[in-house]
KEVO-456062 format. One record per residue (C-alpha): residue in one letter; residue number from 1; x, y, z. Coordinates in steps of 0.02 Angstrom, whole numbers, padded with zeros to 5 digits. Layout:
BEGIN
NODE:A:NUM:X:Y:Z
...
***
This chain:
BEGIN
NODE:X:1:04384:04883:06053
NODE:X:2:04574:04871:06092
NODE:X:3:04634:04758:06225
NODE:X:4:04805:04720:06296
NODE:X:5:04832:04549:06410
NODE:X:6:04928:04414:06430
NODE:X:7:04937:04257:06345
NODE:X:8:04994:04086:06445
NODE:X:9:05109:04001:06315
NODE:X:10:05183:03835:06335
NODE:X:11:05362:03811:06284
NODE:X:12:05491:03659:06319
NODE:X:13:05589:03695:06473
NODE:X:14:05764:03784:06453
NODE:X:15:05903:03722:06394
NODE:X:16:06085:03688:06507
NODE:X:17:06230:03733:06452
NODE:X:18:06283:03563:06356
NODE:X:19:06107:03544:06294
NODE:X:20:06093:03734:06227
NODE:X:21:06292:03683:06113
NODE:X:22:06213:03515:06068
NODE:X:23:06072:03626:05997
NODE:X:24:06194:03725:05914
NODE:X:25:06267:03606:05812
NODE:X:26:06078:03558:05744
NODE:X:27:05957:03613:05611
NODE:X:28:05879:03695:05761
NODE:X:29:05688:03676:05667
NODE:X:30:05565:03687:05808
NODE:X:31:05377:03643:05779
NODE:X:32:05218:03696:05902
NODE:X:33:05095:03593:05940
NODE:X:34:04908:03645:05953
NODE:X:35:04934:03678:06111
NODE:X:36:05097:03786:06103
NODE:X:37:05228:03667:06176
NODE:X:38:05384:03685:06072
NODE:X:39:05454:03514:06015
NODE:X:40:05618:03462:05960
NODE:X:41:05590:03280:05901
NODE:X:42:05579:03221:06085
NODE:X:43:05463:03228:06235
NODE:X:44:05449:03414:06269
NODE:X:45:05448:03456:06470
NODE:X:46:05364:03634:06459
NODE:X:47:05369:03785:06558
NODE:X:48:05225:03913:06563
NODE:X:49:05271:04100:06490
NODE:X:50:05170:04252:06484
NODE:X:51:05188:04364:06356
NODE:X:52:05081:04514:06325
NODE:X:53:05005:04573:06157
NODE:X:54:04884:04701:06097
NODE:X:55:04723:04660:05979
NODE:X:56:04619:04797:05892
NODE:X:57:04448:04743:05845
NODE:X:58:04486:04570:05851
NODE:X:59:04347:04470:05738
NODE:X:60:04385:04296:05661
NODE:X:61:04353:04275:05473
NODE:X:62:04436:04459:05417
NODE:X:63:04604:04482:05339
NODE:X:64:04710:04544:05500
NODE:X:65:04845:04638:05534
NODE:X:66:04995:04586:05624
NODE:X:67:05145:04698:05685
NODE:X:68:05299:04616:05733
NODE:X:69:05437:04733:05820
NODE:X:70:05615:04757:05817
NODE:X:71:05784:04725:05936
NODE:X:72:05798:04815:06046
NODE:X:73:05638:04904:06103
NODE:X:74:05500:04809:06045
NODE:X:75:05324:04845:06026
NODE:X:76:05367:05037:06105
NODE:X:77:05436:05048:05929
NODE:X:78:05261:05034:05849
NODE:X:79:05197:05176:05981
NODE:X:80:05180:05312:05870
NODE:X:81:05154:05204:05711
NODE:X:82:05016:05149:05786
NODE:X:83:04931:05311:05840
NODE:X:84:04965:05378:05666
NODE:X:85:04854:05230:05579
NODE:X:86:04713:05272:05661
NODE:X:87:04567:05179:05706
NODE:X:88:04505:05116:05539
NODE:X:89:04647:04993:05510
NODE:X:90:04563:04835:05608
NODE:X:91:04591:04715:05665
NODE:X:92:04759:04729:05730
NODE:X:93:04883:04621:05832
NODE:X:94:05056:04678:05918
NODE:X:95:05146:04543:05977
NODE:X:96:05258:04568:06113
NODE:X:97:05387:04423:06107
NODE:X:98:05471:04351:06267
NODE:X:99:05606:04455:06320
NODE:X:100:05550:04605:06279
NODE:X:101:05409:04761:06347
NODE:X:102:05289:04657:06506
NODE:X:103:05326:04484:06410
NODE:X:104:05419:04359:06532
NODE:X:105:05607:04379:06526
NODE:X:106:05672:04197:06585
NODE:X:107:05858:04195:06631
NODE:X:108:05891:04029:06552
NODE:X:109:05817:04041:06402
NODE:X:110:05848:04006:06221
NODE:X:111:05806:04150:06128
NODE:X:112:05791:04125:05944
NODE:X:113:05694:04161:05788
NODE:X:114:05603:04011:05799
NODE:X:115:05536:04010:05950
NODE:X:116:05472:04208:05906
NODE:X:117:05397:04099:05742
NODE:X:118:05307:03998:05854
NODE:X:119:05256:04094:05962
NODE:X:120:05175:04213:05816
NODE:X:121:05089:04046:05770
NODE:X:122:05019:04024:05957
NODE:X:123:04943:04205:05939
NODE:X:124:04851:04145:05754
NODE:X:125:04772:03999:05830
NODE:X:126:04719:04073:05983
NODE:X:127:04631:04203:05890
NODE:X:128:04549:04121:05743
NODE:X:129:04645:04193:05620
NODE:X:130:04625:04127:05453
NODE:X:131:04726:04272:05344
NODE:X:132:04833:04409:05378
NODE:X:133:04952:04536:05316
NODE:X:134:05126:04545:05399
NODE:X:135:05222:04694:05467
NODE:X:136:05400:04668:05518
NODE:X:137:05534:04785:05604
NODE:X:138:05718:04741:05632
NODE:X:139:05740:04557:05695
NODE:X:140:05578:04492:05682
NODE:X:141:05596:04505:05453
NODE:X:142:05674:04318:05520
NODE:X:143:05531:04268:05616
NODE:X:144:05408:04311:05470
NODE:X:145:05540:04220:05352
NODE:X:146:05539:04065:05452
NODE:X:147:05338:04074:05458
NODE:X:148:05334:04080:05245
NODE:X:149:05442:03932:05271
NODE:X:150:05320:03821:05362
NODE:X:151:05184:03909:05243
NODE:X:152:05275:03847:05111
NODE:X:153:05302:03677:05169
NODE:X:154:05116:03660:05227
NODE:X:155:05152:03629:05398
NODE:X:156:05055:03785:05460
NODE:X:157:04883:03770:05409
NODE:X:158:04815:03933:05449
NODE:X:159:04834:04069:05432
NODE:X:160:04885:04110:05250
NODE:X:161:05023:04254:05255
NODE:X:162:04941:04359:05121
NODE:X:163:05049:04503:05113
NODE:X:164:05211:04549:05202
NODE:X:165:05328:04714:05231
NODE:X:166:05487:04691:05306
NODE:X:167:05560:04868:05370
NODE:X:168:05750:04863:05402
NODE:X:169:05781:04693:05423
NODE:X:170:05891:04540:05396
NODE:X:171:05831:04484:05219
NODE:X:172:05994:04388:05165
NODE:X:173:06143:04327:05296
NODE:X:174:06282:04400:05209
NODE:X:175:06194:04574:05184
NODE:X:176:06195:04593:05365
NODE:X:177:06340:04757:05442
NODE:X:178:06289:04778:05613
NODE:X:179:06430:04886:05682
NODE:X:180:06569:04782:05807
NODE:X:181:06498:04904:05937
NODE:X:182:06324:04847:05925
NODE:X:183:06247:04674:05930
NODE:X:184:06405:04574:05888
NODE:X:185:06480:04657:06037
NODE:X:186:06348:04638:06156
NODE:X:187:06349:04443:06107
NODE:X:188:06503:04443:06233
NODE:X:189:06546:04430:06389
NODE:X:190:06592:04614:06404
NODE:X:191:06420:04657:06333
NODE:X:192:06337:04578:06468
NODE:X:193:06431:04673:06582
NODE:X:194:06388:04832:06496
NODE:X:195:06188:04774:06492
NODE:X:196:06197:04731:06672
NODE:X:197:06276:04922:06712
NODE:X:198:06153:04995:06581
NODE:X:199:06005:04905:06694
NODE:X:200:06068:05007:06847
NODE:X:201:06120:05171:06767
NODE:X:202:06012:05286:06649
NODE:X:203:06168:05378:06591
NODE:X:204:06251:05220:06545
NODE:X:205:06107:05176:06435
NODE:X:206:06078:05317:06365
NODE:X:207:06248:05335:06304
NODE:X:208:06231:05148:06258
NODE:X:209:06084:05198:06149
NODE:X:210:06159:05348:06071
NODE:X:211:06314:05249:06027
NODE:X:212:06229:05117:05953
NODE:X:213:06193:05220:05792
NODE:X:214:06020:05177:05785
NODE:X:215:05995:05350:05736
NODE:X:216:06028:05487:05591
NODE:X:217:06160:05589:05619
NODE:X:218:06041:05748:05598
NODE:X:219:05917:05662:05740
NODE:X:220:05918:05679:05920
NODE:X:221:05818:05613:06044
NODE:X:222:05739:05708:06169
NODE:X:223:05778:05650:06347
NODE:X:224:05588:05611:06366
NODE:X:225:05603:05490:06217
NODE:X:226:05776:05414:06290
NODE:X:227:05673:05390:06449
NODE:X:228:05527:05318:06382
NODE:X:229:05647:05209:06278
NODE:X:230:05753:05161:06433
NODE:X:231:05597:05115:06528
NODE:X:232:05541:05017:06395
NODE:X:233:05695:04908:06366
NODE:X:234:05738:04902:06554
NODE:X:235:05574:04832:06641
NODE:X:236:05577:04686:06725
NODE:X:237:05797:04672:06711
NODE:X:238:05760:04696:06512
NODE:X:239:05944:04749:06479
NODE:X:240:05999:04573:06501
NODE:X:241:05891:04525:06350
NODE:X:242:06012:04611:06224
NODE:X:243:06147:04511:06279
NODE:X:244:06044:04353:06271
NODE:X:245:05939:04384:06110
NODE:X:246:06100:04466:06015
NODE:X:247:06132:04313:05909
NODE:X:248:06005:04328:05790
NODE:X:249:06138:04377:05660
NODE:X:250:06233:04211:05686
NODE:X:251:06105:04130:05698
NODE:X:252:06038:04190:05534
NODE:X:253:06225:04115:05489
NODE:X:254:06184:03960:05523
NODE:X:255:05997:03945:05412
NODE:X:256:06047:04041:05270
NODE:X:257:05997:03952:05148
NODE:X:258:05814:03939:05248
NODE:X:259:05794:04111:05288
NODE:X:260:05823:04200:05111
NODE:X:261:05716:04296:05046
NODE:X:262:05778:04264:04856
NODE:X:263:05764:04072:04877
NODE:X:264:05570:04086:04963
NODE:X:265:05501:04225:04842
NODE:X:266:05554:04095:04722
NODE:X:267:05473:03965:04793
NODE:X:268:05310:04071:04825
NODE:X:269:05284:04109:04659
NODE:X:270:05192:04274:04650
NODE:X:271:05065:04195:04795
NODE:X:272:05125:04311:04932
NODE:X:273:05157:04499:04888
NODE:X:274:05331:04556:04974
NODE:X:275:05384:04711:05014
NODE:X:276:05551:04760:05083
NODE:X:277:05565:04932:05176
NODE:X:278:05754:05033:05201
NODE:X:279:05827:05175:05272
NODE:X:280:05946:05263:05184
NODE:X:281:06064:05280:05363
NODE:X:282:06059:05127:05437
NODE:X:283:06210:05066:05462
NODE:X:284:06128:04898:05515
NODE:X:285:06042:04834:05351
NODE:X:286:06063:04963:05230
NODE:X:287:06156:04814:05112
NODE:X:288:05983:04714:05118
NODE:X:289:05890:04835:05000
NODE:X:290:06022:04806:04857
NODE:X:291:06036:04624:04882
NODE:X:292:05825:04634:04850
NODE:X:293:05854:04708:04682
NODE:X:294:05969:04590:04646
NODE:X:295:05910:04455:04699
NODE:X:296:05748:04472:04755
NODE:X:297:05661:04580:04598
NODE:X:298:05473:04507:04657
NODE:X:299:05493:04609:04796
NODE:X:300:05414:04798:04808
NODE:X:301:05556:04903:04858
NODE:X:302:05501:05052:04980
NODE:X:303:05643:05178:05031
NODE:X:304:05641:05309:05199
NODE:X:305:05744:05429:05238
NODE:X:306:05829:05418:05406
NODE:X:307:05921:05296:05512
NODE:X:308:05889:05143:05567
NODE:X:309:05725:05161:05686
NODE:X:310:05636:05213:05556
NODE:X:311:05477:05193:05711
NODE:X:312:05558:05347:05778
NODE:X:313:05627:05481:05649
NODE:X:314:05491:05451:05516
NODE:X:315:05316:05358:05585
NODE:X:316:05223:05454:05509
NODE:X:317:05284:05396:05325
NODE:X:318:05295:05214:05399
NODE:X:319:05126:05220:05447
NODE:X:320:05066:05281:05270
NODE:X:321:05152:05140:05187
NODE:X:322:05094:05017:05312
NODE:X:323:04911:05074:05272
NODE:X:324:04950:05075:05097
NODE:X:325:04981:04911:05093
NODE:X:326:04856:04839:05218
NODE:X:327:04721:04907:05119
NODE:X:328:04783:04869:04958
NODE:X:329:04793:04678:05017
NODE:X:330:04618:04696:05095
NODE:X:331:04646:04726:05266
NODE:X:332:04478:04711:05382
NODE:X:333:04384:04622:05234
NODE:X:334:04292:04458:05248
NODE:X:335:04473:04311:05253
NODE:X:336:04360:04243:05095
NODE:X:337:04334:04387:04993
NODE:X:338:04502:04434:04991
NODE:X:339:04595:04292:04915
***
């Protein structure tokens, strides 16, 4: 049975100004506590957040599923994925991280990967899960990079990251070529602006979203897709979010030695099968699937046709490859039987 709720998650209080450019200058490694409360090696003065996820057939002690989504529409990317991998594929969890969809969009905030890491690892413990395959889109190929980190250095016990498939993401910090006009403009002050005229006006976003090249050139979105997408991204004041979550470039900057993929398939050793998934349009990543084969030959390489939401021009072959995979790496099976 599928459910979708919220889930009360405790993180440290936000950040001022001076505290958030102290941060800045740090290693910026944040660990969760059993109970959730992020903790930066002093007392932690937490906040409650809701966030909202999705579970299919949850049931402890079976190799799960987990979908992580992408910047900037988040788990309405993984709407027709989803649909297309039918009911078999259990269980399932779509996390929704804060910011983003009916998750809480705090004004002072700071977004990062590692607080999406964390709160990934609030979602295992609160469901029992003991293994799981890993499904990332966009952004979140960080996330899932910081969490084979902290697999790697045994500070999360559970669950074991069996299997992972990272779809047009950041794999390697100086593979990234995001267009000016896209996230490294809407770091700044005039893409706030822009966010804050996209929240009141559906032509300005939609011409926001076309000009974003997130698309194929031979693609085009009906204006009930742009709609659902704009309703999606705008609920709650979302616009705002992709002026205050548009760092995650620089901020992969800043760990790159941490989050590359070379350095931790190295360190895994064979012990967690990698696959890396691009499209041959996106003008976002499209440098990441060379760097792989260059660096990075443990990984399965997996090709689409397309631009860069891959959720929306070709779900269909997404979803094959994400069953693929799932099954291959015993998704739904008894946690023991698959290792």
């Amino acid at each position: 049975m599928d459910s979708v709720h919220q889930f009360s998650y405790g993180v440290q209080r936000p950040l001022s100004a001076r505290e958030a450019s102290d941060e800045r200058e740090q290693d910026g490694r944040v660990a969760a506590d059993d109970g959730g409360a992020l903790v930066r090696g002093r007392a932690a003065d937490p906040v409650r957040l809701r966030v909202f996820e999705r579970v299919a057939a949850a049931e402890q002690d079976t190799v799960w599923l987990t979908m992580l989504p992408g910047f900037p529409d988040g788990c309405y990317g993984w709407a027709r994925v989803d649909r297309m991998l039918g009911d078999g594929l259990r269980p399932r969890l779509y996390v929704e991280p804060v910011g983003q969809g009916d998750s809480d969009k705090p004004r002072d905030y700071r977004y990062s990967t590692v607080e999406r890491a964390d709160l990934v690892q609030a979602l295992w413990r609160h469901h029992g899960v003991r293994r799981t395959v890993v499904v990332t889109f966009d952004y979140t190929s960080l996330a899932l990079l910081e969490l084979l980190r902290r697999q790697l250095e045994g500070t999360m016990a559970t669950p074991v990251i069996t299997a992972a498939l990272m779809v047009n993401g950041g794999l390697f910090a100086d593979a990234h070529t995001h267009p000016w006009r896209t996230t490294p403009m809407l770091r700044t002050p005039l893409g706030a602006l822009g966010m804050r005229r996209a929240q009141r006006s559906p032509r300005v976003f939609d011409a926001t979203i076309l000009q974003a090249r997130l698309y194929s050139r031979g693609y085009h979105p009906a204006p009930a897709e742009l709609a659902e997408l704009r309703s999606a991204i705008t609920r709650r004041d979302g616009a705002a979010f992709l002026h205050r979550a548009a760092g995650f470039t620089a901020e992969h900057r800043r760990h790159a030695r941490r989050w590359d993929l070379a350095a931790i398939a190295r360190d895994l050793g064979g012990a967690v099968a990698l696959y890396v998934g691009g499209s041959d349009q996106d003008p976002y990543e499209h440098r990441q699937i060379q760097a792989t084969r260059e660096r990075a030959p443990q990984a399965e390489i997996l090709t689409f046709p397309g631009g860069h939401l891959t959720t929306s021009e070709h779900p269909d072959l997404l979803a094959a490859a994400i069953r693929d995979i799932a099954e291959r790496h015993g998704v739904g099976t008894q946690a023991a039987a698959s290792r």
